[in-house]
DRENDREN-672407 format. One record per residue (C-alpha): z, x, y. Coordinates in steps of 0.25 Angstrom, whole numbers, plus 2048, in hexadecimal, padded with zeros to 3 digits. Example, Ala and Ser with C-alpha at 12.3 -4.5 7.8 and 13.67 -1.06 7.14 Angstrom:
BEGIN
81F8317EE;81D8377FC;
end
This chain:
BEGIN
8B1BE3822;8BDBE7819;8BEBE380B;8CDBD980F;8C4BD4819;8B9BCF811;8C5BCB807;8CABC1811;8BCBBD817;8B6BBA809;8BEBAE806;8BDBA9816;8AEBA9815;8AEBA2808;8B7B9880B;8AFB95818;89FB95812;8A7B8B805;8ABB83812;89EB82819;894B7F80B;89EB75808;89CB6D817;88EB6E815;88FB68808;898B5C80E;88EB5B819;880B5A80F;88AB51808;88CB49816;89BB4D817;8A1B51823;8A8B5E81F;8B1B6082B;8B7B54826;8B8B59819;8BDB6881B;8C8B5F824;8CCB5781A;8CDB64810;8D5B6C81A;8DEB5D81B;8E0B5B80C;8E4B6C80C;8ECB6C819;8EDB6181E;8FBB5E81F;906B64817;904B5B80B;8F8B5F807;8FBB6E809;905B6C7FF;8FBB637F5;8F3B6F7F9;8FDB797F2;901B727E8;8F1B727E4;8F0B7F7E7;8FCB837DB;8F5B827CF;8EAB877D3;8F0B957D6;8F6B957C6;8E8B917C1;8E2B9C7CA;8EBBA67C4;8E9BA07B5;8DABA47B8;8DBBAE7C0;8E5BB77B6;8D9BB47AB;8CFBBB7B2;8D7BC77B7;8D9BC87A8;8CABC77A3;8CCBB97A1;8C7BAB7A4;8CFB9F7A4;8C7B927A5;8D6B8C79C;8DEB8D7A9;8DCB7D7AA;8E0B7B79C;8EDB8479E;8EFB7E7A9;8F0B707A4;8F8B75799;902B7C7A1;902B6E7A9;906B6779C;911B70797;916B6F7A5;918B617A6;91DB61799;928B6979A;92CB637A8;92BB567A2;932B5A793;93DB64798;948B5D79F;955B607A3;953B6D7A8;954B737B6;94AB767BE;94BB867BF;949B857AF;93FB797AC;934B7D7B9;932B8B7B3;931B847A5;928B7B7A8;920B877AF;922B907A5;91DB8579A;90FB817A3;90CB927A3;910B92792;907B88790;8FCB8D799;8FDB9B794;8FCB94784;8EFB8E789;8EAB9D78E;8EEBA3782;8E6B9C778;8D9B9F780;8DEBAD782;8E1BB0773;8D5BAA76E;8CDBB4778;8D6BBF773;8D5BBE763;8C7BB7762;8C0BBC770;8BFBAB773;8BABAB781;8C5BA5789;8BCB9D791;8B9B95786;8C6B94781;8CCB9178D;8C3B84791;8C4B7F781;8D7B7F786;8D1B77793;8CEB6C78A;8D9B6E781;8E4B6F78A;8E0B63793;8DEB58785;8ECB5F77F;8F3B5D78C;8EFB4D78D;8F2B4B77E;902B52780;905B4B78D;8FEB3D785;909B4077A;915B47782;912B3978C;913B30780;903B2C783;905B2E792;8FCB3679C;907B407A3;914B4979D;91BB3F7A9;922B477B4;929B547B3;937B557B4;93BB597C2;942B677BD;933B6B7B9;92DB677C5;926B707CF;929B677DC;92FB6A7E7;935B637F1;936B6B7FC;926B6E7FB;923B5E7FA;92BB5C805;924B6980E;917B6280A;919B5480D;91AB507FE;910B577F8;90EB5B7E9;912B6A7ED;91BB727E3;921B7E7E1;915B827D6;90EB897E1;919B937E1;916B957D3;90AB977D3;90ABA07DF;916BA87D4;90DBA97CA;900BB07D4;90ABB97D7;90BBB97C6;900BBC7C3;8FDBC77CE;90ABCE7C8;904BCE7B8;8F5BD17BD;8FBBDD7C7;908BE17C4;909BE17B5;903BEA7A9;901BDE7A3;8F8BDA7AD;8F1BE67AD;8EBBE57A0;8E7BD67A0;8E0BDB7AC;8DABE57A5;8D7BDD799;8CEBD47A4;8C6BE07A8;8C3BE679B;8CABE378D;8C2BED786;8C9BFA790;8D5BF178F;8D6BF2780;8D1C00781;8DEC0578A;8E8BFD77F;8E8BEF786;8EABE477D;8DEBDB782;8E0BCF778;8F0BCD77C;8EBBCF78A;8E0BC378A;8EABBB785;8F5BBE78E;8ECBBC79B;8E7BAD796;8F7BA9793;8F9BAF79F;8EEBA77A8;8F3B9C79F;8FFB9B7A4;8FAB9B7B2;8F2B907AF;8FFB887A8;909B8A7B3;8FDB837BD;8FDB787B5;90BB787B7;90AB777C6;903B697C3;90DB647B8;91BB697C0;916B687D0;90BB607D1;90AB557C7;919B577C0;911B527B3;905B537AB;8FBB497A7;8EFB4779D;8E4B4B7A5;8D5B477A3;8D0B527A7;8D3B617AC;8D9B637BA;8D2B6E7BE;8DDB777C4;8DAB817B9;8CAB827BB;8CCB837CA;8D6B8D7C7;8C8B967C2;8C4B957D0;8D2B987D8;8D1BA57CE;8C3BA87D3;8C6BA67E1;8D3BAE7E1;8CBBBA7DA;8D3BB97CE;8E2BC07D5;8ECBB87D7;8EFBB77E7;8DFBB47E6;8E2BA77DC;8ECBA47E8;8E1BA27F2;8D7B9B7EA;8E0B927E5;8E4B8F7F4;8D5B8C7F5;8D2B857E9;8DEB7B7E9;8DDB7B7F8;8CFB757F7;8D2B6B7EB;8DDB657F1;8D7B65801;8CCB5E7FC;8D0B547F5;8D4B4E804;8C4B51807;8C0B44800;8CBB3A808;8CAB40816;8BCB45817;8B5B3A80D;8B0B46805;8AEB437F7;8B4B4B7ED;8A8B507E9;8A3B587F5;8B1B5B7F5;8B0B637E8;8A1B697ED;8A8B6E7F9;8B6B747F3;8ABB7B7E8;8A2B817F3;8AFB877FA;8B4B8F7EC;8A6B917E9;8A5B9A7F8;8B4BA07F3;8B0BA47E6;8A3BA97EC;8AABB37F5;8A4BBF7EF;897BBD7F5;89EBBA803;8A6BC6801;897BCE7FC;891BC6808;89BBCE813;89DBDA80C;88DBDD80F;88DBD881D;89BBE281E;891BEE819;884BE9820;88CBE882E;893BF682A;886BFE827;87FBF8834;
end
């Protein structure tokens, strides 16, 4: 069996034994799971408004995928990606709403531009705190969580004069797109998921192409041979958490400029930036990789949310099935272990 085979089965066979645990789990729980598997494939595919809903969930997603992704090829964790997200998301909305009188070629990429600045100012304080005081940015980078979500609610309560939202962006700052609305009967789909499908191909470039990109790479493997070879290994934990800030930031500008065109107090976090931990996993930390598990991820969250309506699922088998199917994805090592023995055992008989 050769190894591009096994590369293609792994995620098949895992896709499959997630599908089969989770209909056992809606049968104990006295659900028929034919109906639910249809209604999933229905609230992904089922007609073209919600393959664009479907996209459109998909697009954040990729960018917290990088975010995350783009920490660990750099010996980094990012558990601040939803914190920098949110930011981002705020500064967004803020220059969409603020900034007027400008076209659209100029105020989009500001407002952009503006979501990855404050993003990547988010990744940097946890970044330089790990540099000059060796602070585990795991701690640090939950402790901005919390910060970023309270100092987020309090500006839009005083840019709002007391409201709960910024109020809606300007249309030269906005990510919509006629022509995709129109192609997907009216859907929420914008032109983000061309940016963030940009910035894979980003991030490939400065992890593959670059000097740069070398030595963050090798400050991940080892900062002590880094350091020894000349590398500066302090400048360059710094630069990757601004770096997968600012992947972070421009997500939660897909939500401020496409999806939402605002930003509002929020009670709690959205959860975008800690699933991006798992679309990073599933991708194997490279950025084509982050395509697909974000394909899977968003795919599964947005699909199921029809689960409860058409099949009378509730949503909390609904959640036990989506985590039994990333649990199988993420679990693809032993299924690849599993077939690379049976390969050996059928090749020695």
């Amino acid at each position: 069996m050769s190894k591009r085979f096994v590369n293609m089965l792994v995620p098949v066979i895992s896709v499959i034994l997630g599908l089969i645990v989770g209909a056992i789990v809606m049968l104990i729980s006295d659900y028929d799971p034919i109906k639910g598997y249809i209604a999933l494939w229905n609230g992904i595919f089922g007609d073209s408004y919600t393959i664009g809903e479907t996209i459109r969930q998909i697009t954040p997603y990729i960018l917290a995928g990088l975010a995350v992704a783009f920490a660990f090829r750099t010996g980094l964790f990012n558990i601040g990606v939803e914190g920098q997200l949110i930011v981002g998301w705020f500064a967004a909305a803020y220059v969409g709403v603020a900034v007027d009188g400008l076209p659209k070629i100029i105020h989009l990429p500001l407002a952009i531009l503006a979501a990855a600045a404050a993003g990547a100012l988010w990744g940097l304080v946890p970044g330089y705190l790990k540099a000059r005081f060796k602070v585990h940015e795991v701690i640090v980078t939950i402790m901005m969580n919390y910060v970023a979500l309270h100092t987020t609610n309090a500006l839009i309560k005083t840019i709002s004069d007391g409201g709960d939202n910024t109020g809606k962006i300007a249309e030269s700052a906005s990510l919509r797109s006629a022509f995709l609305e129109n192609m997907t009967d009216y859907s929420r789909l914008h032109l983000g998921i061309f940016v963030a499908l940009l910035m894979v191909a980003v991030m490939w470039f400065i992890l593959e192409k670059t000097t740069k990109g070398f030595e963050l790479k090798a400050v991940g493997f080892n900062q002590h041979a880094s350091e020894y070879s000349g590398m500066n290994v302090n400048r360059n934990i710094v630069l990757a958490m601004v770096i997968s800030g600012a992947f972070a930031g421009m997500a939660g500008a897909m939500e401020a400029l496409g999806t939402f065109e605002y930003a509002s107090v929020k009670s709690g976090f959205t959860g975008v930036g800690f699933d991006g931990i798992a679309v990073a996993l599933l991708g194997a930390n490279t950025p084509v990789g982050v395509i697909f598990g974000a394909i899977l991820f968003g795919s599964l969250k947005y699909g199921a949310l029809n689960m409860p309506n058409e099949a009378g699922i509730p949503p909390e088998i609904v959640s036990i099935v989506i985590a039994i199917i990333i649990f199988f994805v993420a679990s693809g090592y032993v299924i690849r272990l599993f077939l690379e023995r049976m390969s050996k055992n059928k090749e020695a008989k």
